[in-house]
PAMARSE-245419 format. One record per residue (C-alpha): residue number from 1; x, y, z. Coordinates in Angstrom, 2 decimals, always signed. Example, Ala and Ser with C-alpha at 12.3 -4.5 7.8 and 13.67 -1.06 7.14 Angstrom:
residues 2
<num:1&u:+12.30&v:-4.50&w:+7.80>
<num:2&u:+13.67&v:-1.06&w:+7.14>
This chain:
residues 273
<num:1&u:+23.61&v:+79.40&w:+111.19>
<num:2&u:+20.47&v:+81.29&w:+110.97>
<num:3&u:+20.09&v:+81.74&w:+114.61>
<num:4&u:+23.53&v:+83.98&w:+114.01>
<num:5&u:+22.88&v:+86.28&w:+110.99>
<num:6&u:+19.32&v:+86.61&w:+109.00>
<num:7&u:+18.28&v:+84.87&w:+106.09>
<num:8&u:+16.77&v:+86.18&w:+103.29>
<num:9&u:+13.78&v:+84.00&w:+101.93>
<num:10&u:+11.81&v:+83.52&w:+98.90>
<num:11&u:+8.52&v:+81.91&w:+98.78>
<num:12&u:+7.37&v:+80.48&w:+95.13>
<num:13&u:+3.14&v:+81.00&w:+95.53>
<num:14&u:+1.98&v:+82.13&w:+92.03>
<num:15&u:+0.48&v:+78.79&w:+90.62>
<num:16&u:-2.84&v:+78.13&w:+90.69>
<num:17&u:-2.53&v:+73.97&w:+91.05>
<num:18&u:-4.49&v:+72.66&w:+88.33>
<num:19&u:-4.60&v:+69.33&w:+89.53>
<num:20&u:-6.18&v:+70.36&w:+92.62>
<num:21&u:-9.79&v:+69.38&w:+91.51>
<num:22&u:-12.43&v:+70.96&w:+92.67>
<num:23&u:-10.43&v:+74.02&w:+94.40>
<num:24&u:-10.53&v:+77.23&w:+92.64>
<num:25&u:-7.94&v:+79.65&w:+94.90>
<num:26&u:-4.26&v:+79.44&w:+95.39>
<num:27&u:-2.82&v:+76.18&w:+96.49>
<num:28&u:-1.03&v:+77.95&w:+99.19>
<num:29&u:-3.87&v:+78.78&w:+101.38>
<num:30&u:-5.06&v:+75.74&w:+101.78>
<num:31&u:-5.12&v:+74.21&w:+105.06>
<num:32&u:-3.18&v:+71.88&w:+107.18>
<num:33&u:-5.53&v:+71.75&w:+109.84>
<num:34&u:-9.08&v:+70.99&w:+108.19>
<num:35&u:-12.88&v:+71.85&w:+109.57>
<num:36&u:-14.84&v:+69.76&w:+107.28>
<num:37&u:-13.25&v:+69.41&w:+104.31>
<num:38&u:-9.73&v:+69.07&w:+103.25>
<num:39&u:-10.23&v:+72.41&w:+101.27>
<num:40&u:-11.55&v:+74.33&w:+104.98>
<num:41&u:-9.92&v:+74.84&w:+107.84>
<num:42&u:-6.82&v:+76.92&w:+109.21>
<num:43&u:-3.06&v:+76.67&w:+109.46>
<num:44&u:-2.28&v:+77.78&w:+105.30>
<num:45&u:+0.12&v:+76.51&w:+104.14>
<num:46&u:+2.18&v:+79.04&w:+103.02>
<num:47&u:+1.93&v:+80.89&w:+106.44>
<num:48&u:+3.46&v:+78.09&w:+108.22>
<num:49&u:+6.05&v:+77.87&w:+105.66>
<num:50&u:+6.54&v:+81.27&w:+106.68>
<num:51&u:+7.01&v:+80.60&w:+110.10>
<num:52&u:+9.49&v:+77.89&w:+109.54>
<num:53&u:+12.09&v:+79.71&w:+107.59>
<num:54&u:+14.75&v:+81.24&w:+109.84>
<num:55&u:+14.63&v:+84.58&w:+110.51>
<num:56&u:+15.41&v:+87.49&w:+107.90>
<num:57&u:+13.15&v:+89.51&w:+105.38>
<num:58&u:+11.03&v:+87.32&w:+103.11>
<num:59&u:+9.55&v:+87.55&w:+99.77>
<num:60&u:+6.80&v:+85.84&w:+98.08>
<num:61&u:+5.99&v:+85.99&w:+94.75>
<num:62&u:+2.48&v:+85.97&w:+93.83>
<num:63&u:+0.13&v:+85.75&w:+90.51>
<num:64&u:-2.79&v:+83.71&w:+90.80>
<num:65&u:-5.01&v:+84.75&w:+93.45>
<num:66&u:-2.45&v:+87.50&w:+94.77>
<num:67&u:-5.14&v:+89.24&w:+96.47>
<num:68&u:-5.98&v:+86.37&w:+98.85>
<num:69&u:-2.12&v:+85.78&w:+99.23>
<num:70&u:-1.25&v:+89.44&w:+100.56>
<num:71&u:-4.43&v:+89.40&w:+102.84>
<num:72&u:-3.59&v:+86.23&w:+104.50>
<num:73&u:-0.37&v:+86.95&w:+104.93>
<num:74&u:-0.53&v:+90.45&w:+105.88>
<num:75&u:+0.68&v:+89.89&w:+109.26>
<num:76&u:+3.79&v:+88.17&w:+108.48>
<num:77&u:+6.02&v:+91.36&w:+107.45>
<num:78&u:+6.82&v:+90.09&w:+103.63>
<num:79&u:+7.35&v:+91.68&w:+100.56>
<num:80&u:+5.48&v:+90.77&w:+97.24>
<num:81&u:+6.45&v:+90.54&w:+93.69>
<num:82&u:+4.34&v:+89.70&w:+90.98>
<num:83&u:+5.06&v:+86.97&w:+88.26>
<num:84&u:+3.40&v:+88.56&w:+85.46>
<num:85&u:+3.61&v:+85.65&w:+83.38>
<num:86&u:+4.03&v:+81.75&w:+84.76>
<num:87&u:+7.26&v:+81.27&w:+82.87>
<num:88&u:+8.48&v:+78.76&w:+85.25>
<num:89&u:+10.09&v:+78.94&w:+88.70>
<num:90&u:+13.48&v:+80.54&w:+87.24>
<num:91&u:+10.53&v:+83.07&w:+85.84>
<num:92&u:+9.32&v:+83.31&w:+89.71>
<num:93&u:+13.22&v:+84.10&w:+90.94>
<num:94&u:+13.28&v:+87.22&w:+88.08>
<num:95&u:+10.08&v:+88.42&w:+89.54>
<num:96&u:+11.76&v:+88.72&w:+92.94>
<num:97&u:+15.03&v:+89.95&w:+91.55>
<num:98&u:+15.00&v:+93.51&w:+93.41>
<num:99&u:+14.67&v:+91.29&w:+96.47>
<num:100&u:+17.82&v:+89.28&w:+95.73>
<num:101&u:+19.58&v:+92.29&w:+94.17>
<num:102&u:+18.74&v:+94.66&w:+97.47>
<num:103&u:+18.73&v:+93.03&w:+100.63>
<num:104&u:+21.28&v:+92.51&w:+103.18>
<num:105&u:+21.19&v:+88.91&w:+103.83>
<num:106&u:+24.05&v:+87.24&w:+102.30>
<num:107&u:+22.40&v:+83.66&w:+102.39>
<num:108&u:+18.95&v:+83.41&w:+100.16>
<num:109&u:+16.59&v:+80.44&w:+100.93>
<num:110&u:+14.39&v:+79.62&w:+97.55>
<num:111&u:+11.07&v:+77.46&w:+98.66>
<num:112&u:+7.78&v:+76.57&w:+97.39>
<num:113&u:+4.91&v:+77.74&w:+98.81>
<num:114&u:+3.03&v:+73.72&w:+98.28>
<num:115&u:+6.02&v:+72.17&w:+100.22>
<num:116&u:+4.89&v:+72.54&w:+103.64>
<num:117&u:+6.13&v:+70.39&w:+106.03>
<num:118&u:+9.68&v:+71.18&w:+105.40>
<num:119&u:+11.44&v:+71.12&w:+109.23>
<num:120&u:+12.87&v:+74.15&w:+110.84>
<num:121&u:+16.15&v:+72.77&w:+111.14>
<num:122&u:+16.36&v:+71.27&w:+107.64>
<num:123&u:+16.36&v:+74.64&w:+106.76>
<num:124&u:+19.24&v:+75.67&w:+108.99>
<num:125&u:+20.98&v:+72.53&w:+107.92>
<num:126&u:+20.51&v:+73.32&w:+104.29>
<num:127&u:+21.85&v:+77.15&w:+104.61>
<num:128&u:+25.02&v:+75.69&w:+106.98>
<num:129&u:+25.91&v:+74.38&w:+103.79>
<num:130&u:+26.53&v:+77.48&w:+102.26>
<num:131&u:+29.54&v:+77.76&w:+104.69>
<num:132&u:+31.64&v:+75.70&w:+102.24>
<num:133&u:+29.45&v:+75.99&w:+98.84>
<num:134&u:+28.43&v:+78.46&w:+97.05>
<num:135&u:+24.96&v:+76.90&w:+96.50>
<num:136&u:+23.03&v:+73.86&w:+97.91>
<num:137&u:+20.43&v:+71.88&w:+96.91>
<num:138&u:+17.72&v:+70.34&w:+99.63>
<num:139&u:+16.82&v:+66.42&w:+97.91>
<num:140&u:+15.60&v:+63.36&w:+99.56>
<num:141&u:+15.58&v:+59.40&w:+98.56>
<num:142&u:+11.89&v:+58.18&w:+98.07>
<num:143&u:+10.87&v:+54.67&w:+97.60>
<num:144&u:+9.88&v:+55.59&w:+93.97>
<num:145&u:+11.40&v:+58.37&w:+92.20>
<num:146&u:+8.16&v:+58.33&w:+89.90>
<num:147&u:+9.17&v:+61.45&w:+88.00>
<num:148&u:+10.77&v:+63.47&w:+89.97>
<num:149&u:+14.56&v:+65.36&w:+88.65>
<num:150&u:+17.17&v:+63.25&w:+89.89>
<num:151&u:+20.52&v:+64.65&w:+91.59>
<num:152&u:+24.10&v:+63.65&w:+89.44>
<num:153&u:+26.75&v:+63.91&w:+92.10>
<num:154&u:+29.88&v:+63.72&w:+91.26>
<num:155&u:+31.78&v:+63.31&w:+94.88>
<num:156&u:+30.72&v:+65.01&w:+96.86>
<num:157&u:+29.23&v:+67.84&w:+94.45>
<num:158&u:+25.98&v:+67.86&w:+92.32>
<num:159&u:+26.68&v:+68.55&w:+88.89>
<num:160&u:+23.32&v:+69.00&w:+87.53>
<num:161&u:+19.89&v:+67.95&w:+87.79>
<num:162&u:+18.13&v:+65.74&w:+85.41>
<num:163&u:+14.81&v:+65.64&w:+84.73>
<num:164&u:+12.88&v:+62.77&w:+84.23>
<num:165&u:+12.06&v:+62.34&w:+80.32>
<num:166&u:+16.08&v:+62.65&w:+79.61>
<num:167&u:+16.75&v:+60.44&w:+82.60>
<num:168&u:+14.03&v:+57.67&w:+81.79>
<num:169&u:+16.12&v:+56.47&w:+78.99>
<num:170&u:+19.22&v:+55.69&w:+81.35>
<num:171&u:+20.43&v:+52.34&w:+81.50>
<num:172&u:+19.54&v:+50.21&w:+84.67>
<num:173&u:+23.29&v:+50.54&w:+85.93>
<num:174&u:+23.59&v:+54.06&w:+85.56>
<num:175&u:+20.00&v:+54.67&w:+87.35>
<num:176&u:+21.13&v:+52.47&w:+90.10>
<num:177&u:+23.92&v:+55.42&w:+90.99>
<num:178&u:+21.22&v:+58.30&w:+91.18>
<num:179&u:+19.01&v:+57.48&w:+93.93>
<num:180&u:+18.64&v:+61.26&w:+95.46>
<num:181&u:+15.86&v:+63.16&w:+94.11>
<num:182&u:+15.11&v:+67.09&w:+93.85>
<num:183&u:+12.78&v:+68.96&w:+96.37>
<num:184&u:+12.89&v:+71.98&w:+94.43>
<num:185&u:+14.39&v:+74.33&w:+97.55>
<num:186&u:+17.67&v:+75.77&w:+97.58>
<num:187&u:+19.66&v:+77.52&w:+99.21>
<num:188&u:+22.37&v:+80.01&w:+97.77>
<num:189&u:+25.37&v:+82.57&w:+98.27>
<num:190&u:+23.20&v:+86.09&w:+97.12>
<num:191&u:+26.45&v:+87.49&w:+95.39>
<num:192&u:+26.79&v:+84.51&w:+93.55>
<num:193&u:+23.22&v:+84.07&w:+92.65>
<num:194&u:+23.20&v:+87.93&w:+91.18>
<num:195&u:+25.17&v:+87.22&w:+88.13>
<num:196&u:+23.25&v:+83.93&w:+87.31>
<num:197&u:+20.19&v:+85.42&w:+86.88>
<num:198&u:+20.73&v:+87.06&w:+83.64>
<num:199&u:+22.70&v:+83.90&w:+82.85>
<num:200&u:+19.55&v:+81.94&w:+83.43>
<num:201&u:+17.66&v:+84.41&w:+81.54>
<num:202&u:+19.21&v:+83.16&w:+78.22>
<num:203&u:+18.34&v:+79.76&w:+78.79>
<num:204&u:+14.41&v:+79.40&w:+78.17>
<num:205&u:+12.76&v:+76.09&w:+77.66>
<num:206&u:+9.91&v:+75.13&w:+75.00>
<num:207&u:+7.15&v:+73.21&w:+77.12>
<num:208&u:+3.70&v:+72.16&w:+75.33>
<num:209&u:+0.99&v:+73.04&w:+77.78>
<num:210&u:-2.81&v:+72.70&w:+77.69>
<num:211&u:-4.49&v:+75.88&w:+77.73>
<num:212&u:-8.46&v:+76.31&w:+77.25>
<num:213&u:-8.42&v:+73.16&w:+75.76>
<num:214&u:-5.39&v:+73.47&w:+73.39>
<num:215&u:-2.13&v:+72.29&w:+73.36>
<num:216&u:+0.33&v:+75.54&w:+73.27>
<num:217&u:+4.06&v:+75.82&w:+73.58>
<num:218&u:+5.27&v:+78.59&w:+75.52>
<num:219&u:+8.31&v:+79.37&w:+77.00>
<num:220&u:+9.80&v:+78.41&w:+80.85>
<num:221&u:+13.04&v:+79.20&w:+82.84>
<num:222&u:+14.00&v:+76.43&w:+85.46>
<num:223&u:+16.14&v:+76.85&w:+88.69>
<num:224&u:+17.35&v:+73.65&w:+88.15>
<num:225&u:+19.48&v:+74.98&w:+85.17>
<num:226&u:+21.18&v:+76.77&w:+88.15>
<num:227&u:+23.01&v:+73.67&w:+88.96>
<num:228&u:+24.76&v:+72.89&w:+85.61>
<num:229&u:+25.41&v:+76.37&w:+85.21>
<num:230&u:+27.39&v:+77.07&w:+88.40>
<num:231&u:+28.98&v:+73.69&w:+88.78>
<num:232&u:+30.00&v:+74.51&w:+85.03>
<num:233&u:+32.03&v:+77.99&w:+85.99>
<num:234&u:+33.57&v:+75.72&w:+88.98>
<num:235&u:+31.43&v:+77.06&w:+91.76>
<num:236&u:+30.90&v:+74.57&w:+94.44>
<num:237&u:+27.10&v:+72.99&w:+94.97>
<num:238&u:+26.31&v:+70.05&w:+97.65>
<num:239&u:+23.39&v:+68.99&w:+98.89>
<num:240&u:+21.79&v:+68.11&w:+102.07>
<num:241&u:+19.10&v:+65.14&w:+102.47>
<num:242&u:+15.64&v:+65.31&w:+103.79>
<num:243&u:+15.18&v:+63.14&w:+106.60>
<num:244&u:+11.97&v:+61.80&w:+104.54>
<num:245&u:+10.06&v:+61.55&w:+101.75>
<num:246&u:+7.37&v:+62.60&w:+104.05>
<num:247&u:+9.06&v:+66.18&w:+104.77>
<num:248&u:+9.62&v:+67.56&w:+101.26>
<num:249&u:+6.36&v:+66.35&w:+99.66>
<num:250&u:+4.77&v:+68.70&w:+97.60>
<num:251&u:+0.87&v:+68.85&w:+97.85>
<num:252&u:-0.58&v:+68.81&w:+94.26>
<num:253&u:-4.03&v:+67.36&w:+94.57>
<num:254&u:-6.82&v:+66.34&w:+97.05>
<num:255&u:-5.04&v:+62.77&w:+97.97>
<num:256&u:-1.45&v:+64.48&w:+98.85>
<num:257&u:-3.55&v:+67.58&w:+100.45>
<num:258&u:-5.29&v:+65.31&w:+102.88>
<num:259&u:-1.98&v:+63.28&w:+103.41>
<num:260&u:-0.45&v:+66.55&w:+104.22>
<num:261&u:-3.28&v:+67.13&w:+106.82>
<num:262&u:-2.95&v:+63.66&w:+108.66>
<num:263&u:+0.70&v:+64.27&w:+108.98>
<num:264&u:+0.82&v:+68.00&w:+110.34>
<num:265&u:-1.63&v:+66.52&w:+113.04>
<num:266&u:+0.45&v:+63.40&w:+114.17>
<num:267&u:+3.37&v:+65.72&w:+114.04>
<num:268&u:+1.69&v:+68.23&w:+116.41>
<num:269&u:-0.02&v:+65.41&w:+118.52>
<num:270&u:+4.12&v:+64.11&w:+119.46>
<num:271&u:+5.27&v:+67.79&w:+120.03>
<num:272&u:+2.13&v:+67.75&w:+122.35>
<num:273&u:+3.27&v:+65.26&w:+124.19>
């Protein structure tokens, strides 16, 4: 599909990563090819993210660190936004809105920018579904869904996403039936997104944070609400599934960083083959 018509992407990079210990830049630079230590090297990650979404205009949205952001990525012909506040990634997808609201592409990829190894053609198979949905969601079945959001399908349809403190109170039986988990990267119809957004703005979350040293409560948006929401107004959403664990994992500290980095090289040691 995106080899006929472009896509539109948007890259989620504003975070800092807080549980990235001893690393004070954006997450998104890091590298998948270290020199030394898992925090040097080349290959960011967020410019071979770029490189594996199909072709189209792209957007990332940027906050912490934007500077570095825009200056490695110069090259790469994308647009910036700025998340003024880190209100969540449904905050993120506001930041971007001109982006959804202006561009040609009918089919709108939404990604993270700490998800790196995220295939090519999982990408293309995830917007193919857009063919018969009107939004699609990319999951994947680990060996322990620790506490990630878990995928209710009804059918063949997802119905909503629940996250893990509502869904650690399930019975045994009904956990048993939701096995695929949430990557966090979507893809959508853009007219159908459009009129969601200010939907999505009415929906804000109370989350307790630590800030300075203090616990705070501030106020989030989630894409996931996205799900519920359109399912609810009898829009179609599927999903497609990863072909691993492996290929949606999202690189929050030093131990998944240097996993990361030992699987981008066996990956590129086979292609070399």
């Amino acid at each position: 599909m995106s080899g006929e018509q472009p896509v539109a992407a948007i890259v989620l990079a504003a975070g800092r990563g807080s549980r990235m210990e001893g690393y004070g830049g954006n997450k998104t630079l890091l590298p998948l090819i270290p020199s030394g230590t898992p925090f040097q090297g080349t290959r960011p990650m967020l410019t071979h993210i770029l490189h594996s979404l199909p072709r189209g205009p792209k957007a990332v949205v940027v906050h912490h660190g934007k500077g570095d952001v825009m200056e490695a990525t110069r090259s790469a012909d994308v647009t910036y936004y700025e998340q003024p506040v880190l209100n969540g990634t449904g905050g993120a997808l506001f930041a971007a809105r001109p982006f959804v609201e202006e561009k040609a592409s009918e089919r709108v990829i939404i990604t993270m920018g700490d998800v790196p190894l995220v295939k090519p053609s999982t990408y293309d198979h995830l917007v193919s579904q857009l063919d018969s949905s009107h939004f699609a969601v990319l999951g994947f079945e680990p060996a322990d869904r620790k506490q990630y959001g878990l995928l209710e399908i009804h059918g063949d349809e997802v119905a909503r996403i629940v996250e893990w403190k509502y869904w650690k109170t399930y019975p045994k039986t009904r956990l048993g039936q939701l096995r695929i988990c949430n990557s966090g990267i979507y893809a959508a119809r853009r007219h159908d997104l459009i009129p969601y957004l200010s939907v999505l703005e009415k929906r804000p979350h109370t989350v307790r944070k630590e800030r300075e040293g203090k616990t705070v409560e501030v106020q989030e948006f989630f894409l996931t609400d996205l799900v519920e929401l359109m399912h609810g107004d009898g829009l179609r959403v599927t999903c497609v599934v990863a072909e691993s664990e492996d290929e949606v994992m999202g690189v929050d500290d030093v131990a998944s960083l240097t996993k990361a980095q030992e699987i981008f090289k066996a990956t590129a040691a086979t292609a070399a083959r």
